[in-house]
Biotite code that builds the C-alpha atoms (Angstrom):
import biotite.structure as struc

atoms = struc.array([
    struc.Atom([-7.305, 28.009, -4.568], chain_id="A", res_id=1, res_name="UNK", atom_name="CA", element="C"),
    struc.Atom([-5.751, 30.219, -6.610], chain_id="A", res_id=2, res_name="UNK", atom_name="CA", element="C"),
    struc.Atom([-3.862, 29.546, -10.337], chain_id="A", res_id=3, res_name="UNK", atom_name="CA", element="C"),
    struc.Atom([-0.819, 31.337, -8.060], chain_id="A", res_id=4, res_name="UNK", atom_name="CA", element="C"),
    struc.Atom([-1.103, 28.576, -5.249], chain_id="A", res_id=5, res_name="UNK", atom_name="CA", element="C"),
    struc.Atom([-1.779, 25.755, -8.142], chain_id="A", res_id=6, res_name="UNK", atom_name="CA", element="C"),
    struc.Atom([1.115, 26.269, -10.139], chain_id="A", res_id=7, res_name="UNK", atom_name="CA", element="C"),
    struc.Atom([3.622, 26.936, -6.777], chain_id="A", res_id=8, res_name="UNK", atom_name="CA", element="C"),
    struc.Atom([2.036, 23.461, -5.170], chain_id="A", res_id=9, res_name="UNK", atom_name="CA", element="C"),
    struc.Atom([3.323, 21.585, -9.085], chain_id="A", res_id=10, res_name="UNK", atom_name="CA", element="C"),
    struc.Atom([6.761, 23.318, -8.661], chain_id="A", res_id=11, res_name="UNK", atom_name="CA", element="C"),
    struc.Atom([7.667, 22.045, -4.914], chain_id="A", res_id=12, res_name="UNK", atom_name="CA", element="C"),
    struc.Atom([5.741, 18.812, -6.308], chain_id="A", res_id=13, res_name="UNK", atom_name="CA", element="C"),
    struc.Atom([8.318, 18.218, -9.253], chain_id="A", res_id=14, res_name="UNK", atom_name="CA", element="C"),
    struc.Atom([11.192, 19.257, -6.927], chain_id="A", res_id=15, res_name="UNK", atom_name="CA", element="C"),
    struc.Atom([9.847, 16.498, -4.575], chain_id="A", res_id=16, res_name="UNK", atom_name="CA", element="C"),
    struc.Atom([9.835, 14.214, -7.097], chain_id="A", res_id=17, res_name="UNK", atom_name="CA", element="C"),
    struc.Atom([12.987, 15.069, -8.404], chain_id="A", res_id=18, res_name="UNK", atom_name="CA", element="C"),
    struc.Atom([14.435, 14.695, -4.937], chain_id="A", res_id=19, res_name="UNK", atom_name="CA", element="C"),
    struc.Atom([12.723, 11.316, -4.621], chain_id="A", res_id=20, res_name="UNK", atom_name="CA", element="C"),
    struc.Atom([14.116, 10.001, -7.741], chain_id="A", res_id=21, res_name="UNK", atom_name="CA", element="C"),
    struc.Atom([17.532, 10.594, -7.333], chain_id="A", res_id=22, res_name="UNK", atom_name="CA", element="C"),
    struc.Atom([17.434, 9.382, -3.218], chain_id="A", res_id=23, res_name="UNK", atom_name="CA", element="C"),
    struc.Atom([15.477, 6.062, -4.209], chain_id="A", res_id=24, res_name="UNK", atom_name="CA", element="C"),
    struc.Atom([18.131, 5.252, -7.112], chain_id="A", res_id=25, res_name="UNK", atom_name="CA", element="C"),
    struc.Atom([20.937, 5.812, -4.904], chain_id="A", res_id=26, res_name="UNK", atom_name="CA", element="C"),
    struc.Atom([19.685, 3.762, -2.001], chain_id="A", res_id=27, res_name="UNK", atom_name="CA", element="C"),
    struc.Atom([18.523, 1.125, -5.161], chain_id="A", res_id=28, res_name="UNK", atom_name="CA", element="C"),
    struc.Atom([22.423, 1.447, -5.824], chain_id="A", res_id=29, res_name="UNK", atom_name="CA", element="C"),
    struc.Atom([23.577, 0.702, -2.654], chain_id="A", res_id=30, res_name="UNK", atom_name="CA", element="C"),
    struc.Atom([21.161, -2.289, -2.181], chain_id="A", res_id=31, res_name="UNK", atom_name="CA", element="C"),
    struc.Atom([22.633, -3.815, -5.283], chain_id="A", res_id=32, res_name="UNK", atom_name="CA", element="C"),
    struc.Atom([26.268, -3.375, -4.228], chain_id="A", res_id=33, res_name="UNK", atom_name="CA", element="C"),
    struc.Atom([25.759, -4.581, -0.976], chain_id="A", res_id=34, res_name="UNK", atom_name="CA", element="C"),
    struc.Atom([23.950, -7.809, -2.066], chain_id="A", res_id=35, res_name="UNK", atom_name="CA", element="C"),
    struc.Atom([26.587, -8.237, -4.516], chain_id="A", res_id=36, res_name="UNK", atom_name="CA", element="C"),
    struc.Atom([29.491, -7.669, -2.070], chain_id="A", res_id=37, res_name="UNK", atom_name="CA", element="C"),
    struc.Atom([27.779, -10.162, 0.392], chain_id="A", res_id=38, res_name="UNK", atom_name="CA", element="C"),
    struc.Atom([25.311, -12.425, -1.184], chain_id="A", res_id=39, res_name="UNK", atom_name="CA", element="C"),
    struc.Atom([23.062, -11.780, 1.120], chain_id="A", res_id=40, res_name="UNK", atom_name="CA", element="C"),
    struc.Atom([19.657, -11.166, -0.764], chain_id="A", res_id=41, res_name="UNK", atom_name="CA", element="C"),
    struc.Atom([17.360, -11.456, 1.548], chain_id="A", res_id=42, res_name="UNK", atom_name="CA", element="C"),
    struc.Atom([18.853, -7.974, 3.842], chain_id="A", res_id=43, res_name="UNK", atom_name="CA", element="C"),
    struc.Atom([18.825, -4.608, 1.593], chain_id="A", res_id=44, res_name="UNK", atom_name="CA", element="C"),
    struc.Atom([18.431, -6.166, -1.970], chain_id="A", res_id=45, res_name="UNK", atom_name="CA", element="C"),
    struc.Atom([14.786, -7.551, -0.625], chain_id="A", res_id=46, res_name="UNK", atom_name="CA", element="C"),
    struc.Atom([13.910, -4.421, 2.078], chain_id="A", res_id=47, res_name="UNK", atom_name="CA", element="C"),
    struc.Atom([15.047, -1.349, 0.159], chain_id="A", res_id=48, res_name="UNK", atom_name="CA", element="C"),
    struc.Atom([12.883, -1.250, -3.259], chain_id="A", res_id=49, res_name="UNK", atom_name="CA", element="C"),
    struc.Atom([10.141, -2.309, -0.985], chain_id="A", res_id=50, res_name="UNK", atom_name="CA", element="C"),
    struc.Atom([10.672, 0.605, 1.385], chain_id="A", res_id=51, res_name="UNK", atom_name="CA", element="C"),
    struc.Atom([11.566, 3.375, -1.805], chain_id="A", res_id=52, res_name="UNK", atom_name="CA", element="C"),
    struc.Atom([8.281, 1.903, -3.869], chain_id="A", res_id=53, res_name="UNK", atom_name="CA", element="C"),
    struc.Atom([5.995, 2.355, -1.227], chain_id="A", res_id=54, res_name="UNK", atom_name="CA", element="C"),
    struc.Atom([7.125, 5.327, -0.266], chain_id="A", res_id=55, res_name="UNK", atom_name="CA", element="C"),
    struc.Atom([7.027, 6.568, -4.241], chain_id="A", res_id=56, res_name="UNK", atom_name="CA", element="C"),
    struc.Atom([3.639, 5.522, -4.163], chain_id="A", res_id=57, res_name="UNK", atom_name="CA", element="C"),
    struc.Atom([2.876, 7.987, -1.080], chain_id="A", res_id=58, res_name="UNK", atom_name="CA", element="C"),
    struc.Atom([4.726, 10.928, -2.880], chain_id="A", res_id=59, res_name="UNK", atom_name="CA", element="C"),
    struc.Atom([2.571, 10.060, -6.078], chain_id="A", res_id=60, res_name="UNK", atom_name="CA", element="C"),
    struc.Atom([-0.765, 10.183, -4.439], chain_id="A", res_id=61, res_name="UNK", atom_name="CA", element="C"),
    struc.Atom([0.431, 13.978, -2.798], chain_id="A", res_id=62, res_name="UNK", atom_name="CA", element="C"),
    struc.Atom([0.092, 14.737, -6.678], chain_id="A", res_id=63, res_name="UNK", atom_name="CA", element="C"),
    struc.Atom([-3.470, 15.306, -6.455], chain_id="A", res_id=64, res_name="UNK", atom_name="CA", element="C"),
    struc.Atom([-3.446, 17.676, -3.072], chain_id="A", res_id=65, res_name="UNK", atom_name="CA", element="C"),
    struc.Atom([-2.964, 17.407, 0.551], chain_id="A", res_id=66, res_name="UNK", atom_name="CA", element="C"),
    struc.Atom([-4.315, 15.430, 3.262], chain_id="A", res_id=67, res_name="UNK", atom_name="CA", element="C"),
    struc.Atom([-6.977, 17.172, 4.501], chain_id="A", res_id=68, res_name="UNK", atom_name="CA", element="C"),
    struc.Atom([-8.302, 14.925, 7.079], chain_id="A", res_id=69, res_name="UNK", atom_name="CA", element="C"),
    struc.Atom([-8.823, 11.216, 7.851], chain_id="A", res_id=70, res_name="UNK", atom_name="CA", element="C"),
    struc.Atom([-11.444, 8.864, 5.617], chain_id="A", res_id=71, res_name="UNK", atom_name="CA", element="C"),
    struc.Atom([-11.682, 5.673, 4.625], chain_id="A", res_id=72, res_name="UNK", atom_name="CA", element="C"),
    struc.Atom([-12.492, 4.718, 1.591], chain_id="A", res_id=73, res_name="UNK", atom_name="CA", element="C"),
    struc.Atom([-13.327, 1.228, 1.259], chain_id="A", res_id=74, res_name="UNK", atom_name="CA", element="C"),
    struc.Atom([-13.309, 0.728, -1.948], chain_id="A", res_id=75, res_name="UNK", atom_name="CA", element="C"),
    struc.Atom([-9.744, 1.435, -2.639], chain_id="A", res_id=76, res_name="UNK", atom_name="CA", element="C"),
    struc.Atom([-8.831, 0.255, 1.045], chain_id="A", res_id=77, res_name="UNK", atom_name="CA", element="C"),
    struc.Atom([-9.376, -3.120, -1.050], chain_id="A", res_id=78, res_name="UNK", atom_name="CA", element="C"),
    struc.Atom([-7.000, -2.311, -3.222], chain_id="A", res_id=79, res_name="UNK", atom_name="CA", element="C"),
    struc.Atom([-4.254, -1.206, -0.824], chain_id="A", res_id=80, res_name="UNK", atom_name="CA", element="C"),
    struc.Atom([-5.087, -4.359, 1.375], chain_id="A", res_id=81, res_name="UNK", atom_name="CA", element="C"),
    struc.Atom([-4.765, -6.784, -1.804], chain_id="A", res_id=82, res_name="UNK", atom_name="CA", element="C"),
    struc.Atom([-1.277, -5.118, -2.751], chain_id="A", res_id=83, res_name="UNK", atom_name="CA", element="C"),
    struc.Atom([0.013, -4.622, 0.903], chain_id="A", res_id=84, res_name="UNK", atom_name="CA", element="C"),
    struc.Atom([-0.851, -8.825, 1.333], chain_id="A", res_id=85, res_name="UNK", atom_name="CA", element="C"),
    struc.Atom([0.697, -9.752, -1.816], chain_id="A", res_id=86, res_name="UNK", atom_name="CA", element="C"),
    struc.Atom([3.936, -7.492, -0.943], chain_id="A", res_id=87, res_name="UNK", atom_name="CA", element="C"),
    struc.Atom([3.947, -9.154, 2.683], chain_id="A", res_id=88, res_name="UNK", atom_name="CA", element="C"),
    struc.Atom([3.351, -13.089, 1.092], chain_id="A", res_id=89, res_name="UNK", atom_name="CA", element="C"),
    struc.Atom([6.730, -11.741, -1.186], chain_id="A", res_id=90, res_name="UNK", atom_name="CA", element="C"),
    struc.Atom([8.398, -11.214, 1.903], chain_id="A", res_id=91, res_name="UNK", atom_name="CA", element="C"),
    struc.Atom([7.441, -14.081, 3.585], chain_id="A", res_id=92, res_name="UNK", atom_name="CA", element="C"),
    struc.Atom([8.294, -16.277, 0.897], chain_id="A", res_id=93, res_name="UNK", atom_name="CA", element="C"),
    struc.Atom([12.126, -15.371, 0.726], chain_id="A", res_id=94, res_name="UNK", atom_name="CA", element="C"),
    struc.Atom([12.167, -16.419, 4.743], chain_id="A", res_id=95, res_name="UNK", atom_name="CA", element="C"),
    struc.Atom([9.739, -19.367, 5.117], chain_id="A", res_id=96, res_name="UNK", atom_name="CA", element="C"),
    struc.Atom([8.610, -22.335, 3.155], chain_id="A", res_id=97, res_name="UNK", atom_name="CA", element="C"),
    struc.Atom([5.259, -21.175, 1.797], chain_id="A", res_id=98, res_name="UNK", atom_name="CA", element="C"),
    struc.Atom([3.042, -22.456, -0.604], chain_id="A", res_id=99, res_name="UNK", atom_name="CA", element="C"),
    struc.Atom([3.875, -21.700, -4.714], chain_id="A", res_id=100, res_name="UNK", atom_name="CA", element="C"),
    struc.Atom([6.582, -19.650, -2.850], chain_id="A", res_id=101, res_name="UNK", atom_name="CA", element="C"),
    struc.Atom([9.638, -19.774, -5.854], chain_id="A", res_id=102, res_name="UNK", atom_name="CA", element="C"),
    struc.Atom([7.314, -19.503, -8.164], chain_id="A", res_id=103, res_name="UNK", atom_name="CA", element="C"),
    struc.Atom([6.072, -16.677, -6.073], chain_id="A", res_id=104, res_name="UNK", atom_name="CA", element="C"),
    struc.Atom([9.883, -15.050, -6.097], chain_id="A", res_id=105, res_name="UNK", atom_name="CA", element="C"),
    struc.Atom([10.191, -15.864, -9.857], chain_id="A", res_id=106, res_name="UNK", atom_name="CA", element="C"),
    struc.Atom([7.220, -13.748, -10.942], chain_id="A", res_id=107, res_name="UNK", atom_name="CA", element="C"),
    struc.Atom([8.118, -10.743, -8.698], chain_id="A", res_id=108, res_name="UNK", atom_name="CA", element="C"),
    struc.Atom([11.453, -10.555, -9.176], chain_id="A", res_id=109, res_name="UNK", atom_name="CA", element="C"),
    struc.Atom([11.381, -8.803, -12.402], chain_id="A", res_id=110, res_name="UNK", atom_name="CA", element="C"),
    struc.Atom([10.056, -5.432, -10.834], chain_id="A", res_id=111, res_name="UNK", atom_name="CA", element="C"),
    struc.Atom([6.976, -6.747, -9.904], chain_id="A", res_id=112, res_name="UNK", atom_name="CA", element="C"),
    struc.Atom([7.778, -6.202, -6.264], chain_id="A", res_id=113, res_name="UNK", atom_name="CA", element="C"),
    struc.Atom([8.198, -2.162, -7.006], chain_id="A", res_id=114, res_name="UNK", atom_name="CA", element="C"),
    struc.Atom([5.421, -2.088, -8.741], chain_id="A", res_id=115, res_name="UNK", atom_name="CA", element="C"),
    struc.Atom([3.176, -3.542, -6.395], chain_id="A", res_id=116, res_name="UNK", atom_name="CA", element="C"),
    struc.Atom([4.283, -1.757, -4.057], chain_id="A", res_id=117, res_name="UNK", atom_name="CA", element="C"),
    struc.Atom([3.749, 1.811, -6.020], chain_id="A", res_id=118, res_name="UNK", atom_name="CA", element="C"),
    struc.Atom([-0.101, 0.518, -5.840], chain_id="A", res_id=119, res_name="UNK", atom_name="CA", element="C"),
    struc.Atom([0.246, -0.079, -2.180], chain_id="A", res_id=120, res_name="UNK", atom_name="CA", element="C"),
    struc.Atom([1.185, 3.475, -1.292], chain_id="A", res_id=121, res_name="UNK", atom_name="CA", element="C"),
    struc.Atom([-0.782, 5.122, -3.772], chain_id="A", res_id=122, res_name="UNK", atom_name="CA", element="C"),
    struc.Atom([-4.044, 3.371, -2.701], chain_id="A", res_id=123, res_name="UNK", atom_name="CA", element="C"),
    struc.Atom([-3.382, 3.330, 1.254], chain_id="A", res_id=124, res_name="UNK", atom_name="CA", element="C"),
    struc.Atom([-3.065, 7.701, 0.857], chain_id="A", res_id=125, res_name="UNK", atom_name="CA", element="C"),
    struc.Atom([-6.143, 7.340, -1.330], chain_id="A", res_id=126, res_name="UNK", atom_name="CA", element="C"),
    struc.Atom([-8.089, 5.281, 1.066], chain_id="A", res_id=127, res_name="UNK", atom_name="CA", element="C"),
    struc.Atom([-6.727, 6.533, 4.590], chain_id="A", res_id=128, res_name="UNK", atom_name="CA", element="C"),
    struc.Atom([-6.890, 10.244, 3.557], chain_id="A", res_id=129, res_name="UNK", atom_name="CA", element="C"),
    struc.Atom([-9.566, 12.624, 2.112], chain_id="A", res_id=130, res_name="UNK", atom_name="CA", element="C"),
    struc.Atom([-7.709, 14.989, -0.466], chain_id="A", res_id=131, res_name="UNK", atom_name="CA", element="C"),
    struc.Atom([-7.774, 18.801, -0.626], chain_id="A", res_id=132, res_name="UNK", atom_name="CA", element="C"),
    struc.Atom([-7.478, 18.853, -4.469], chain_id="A", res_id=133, res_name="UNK", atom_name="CA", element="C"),
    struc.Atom([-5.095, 21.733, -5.793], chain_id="A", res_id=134, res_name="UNK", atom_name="CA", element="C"),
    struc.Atom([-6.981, 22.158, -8.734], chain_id="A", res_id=135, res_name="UNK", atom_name="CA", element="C"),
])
């Protein structure tokens, strides 16, 4: 690939991410006033930073190239499967009674959740997809 190509492919990447970053703090907004207007956690407060982490983790694996075709890497499918059951068992826990559960709720609540769910989108573009690297 050309230094051309390269350097076009980091300036629609940036844009992208500046795009992303201002969309995911205005829907983190919204989430926050809503649950604050209603109470109601457990609606966009709990599905929104879920939806805009994993979806920032997606965006952040696109960093190193496109999708060239399908592959699974099981290495890091371990990974994605780990973080992907840990964000589902967060989930869970806010609707049924499950074991260590508020504890569970506690831990995550202070951005784990996003977090966890960057590594969950990151690794499942890693593992699903074999990357044309721009470099």
């Amino acid at each position: 690939m050309s230094n051309y190509a390269r350097n076009l492919y980091s300036v629609i990447w940036s844009i992208g991410a500046i795009l992303i970053i201002y969309y995911s703090s205005t829907l983190l907004e919204f989430a926050q006033d809503w649950s604050s207007k209603t109470f109601n956690i457990r609606g966009y407060h709990l599905w929104i930073p879920i939806i805009v982490s994993l979806f920032s983790g997606i965006y952040l694996a696109l960093m190193k190239g496109i999708p060239k075709h399908v592959r699974l890497d099981s290495s890091k499918f371990v990974v994605f499967a780990i973080s992907f059951a840990t964000l589902v068992y967060f989930v869970l826990s806010f609707y049924l009674a499950l074991p260590l559960g508020h504890t569970f709720i506690r831990i995550m609540s202070f951005n784990g959740q996003f977090f966890i769910g960057l590594i969950s989108g990151y690794s499942m573009m890693l593992s699903l997809f074999k990357v044309k690297d721009v470099n």
